[in-house]
N, C-alpha and C positions, 0 to 999 in steps of 0.2 A: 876200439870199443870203449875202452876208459874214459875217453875224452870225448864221446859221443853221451854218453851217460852221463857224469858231471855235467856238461852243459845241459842237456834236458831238465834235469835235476837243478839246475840253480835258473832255470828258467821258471821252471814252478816258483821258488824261491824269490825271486825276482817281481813274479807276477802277485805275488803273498805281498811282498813290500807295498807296493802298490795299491792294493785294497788295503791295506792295512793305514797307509796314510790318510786316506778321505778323499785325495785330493784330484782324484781322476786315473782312470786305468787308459792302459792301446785300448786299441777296437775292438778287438775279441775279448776282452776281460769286461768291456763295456757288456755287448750283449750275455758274454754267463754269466755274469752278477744281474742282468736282469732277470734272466730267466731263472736264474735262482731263487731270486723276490720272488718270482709267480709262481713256482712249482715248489717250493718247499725241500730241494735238494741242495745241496751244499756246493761251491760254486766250482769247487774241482771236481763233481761229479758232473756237472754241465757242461763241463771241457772237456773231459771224456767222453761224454755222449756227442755232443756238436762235432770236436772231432774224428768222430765215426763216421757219423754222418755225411760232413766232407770228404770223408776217405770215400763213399758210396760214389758221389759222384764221378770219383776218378774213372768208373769202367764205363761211361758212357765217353769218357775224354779218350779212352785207353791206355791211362797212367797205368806203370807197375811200381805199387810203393816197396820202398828197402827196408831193412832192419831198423834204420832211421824213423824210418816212416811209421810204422807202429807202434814203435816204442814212443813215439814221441807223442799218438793219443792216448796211451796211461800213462806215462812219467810225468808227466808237466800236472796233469791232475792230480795227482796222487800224491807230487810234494807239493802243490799249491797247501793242499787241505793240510797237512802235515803240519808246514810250517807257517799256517793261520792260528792253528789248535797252539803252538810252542810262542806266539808274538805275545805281548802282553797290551791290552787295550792302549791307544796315544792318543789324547787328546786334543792337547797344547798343539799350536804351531810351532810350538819347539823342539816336538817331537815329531810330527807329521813331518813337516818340511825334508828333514835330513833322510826320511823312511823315502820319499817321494826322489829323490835325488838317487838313492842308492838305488832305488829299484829298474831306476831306468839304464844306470850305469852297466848295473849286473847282467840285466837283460841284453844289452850289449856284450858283453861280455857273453854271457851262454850263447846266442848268436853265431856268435864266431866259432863257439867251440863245437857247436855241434852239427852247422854247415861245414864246416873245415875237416870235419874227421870221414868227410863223404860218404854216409851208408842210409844217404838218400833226405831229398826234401820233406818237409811236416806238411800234416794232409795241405793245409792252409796256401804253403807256397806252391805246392803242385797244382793245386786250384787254380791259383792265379796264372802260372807258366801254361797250364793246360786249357784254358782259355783263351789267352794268347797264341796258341799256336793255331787252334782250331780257329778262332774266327779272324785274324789277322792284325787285330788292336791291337798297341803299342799295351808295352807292359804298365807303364805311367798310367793310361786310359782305363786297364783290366785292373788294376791296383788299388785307385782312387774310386771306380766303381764298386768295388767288394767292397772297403773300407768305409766308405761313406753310408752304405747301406747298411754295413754291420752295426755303425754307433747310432745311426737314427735309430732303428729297430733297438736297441740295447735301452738305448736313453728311454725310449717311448716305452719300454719293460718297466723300467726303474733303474738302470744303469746309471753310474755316476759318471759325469763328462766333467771336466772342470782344466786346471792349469796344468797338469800331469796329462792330460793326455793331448795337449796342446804341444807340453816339451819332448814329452813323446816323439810327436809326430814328427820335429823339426830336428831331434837329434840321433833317432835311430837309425837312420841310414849312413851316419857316418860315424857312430860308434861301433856298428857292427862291420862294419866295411874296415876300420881298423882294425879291431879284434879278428879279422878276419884272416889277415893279412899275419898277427904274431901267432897266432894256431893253426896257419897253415901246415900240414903236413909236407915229408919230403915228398918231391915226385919220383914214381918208381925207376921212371929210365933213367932221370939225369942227377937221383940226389940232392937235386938243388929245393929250397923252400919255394913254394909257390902259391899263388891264390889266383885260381883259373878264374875263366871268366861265368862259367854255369853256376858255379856257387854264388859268387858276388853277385848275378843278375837274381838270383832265386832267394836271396835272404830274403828278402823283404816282403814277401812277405806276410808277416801272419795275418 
């Protein structure tokens, strides 16, 4: 539970970096910073809400989300907002750049940590895997489709797209897929560390 919480928590953290830099959010930070713009809520309270929302769909899929699972639509919102209020404005691309770098690392990093402690996928990736099972499209296919609908709509809000959410896209499947693998937990019958293959297929994703 420790290490399901920390990672939530430094995914908000992560996703803070992020806006905080200028330089372009993922996909889902795309769309609630847009909608943030239009609705006058704060963009971790738009991540809260969309991922409820998300989570709604899962009973037509017949997903049953975990402790993971709901905790992961207030915590990620809850410290985005947190530690936006605590960043101090960065202007410079002296400062952005290294914010934009970190966010994407950490993000990796929480990834791993909070798929790996197994107490269930975030509404986002249940989405995607629940999709997939029901209509028989490849995860790549269900993936790219969410994703790319998420940022057009975000963008066309007022969402920022830019070079971050470009390095984004090309390095989080394999930062997380590492991170995934050193926070593995032990497995209960054998002791041994492992990183199955439901987690690794289901990171990806938000």
């Amino acid at each position: 539970m420790l290490q399901l919480y920390v990672g939530l928590t430094l995914y908000g953290v992560s996703s803070a970096l992020l806006v905080a830099s200028g330089l372009g959010l993922e996909p889902w930070g795309v769309l609630h910073q847009g909608l943030a713009r239009r609705t006058g809520l704060s963009i971790g309270e738009v991540a809260i809400i969309v991922g409820a929302a998300v989570l709604l769909l899962w009973i037509p899929l017949r997903l049953r989300p975990g402790l993971g699972t709901v905790s992961n639509v207030f915590l990620i919102g809850l410290s985005l907002d947190a530690t936006l209020a605590l960043l101090p404005a960065a202007h410079s691309l002296l400062a952005r750049v290294p914010l934009m770098f970190a966010g994407i690392l950490l993000n990796g990093v929480a990834t791993g940590l909070y798929i790996a402690a197994r107490f269930g996928p975030g509404p986002r990736d249940g989405l995607m895997t629940g999709l997939h099972q029901r209509t028989g499209r490849s995860i790549r296919l269900v993936r790219t489709v969410i994703e790319v609908s998420v940022v057009v709509t975000g963008f066309v809000l007022g969402g920022t797209i830019g070079v971050g959410t470009v390095l984004y896209a090309l390095s989080i499947g394999p930062l997380a897929q590492f991170f995934l693998r050193v926070f593995a937990l032990p497995s209960e019958s054998s002791g041994r560390i492992v990183a199955g293959r439901t987690p690794g297929r289901a990171i990806l994703r938000r």
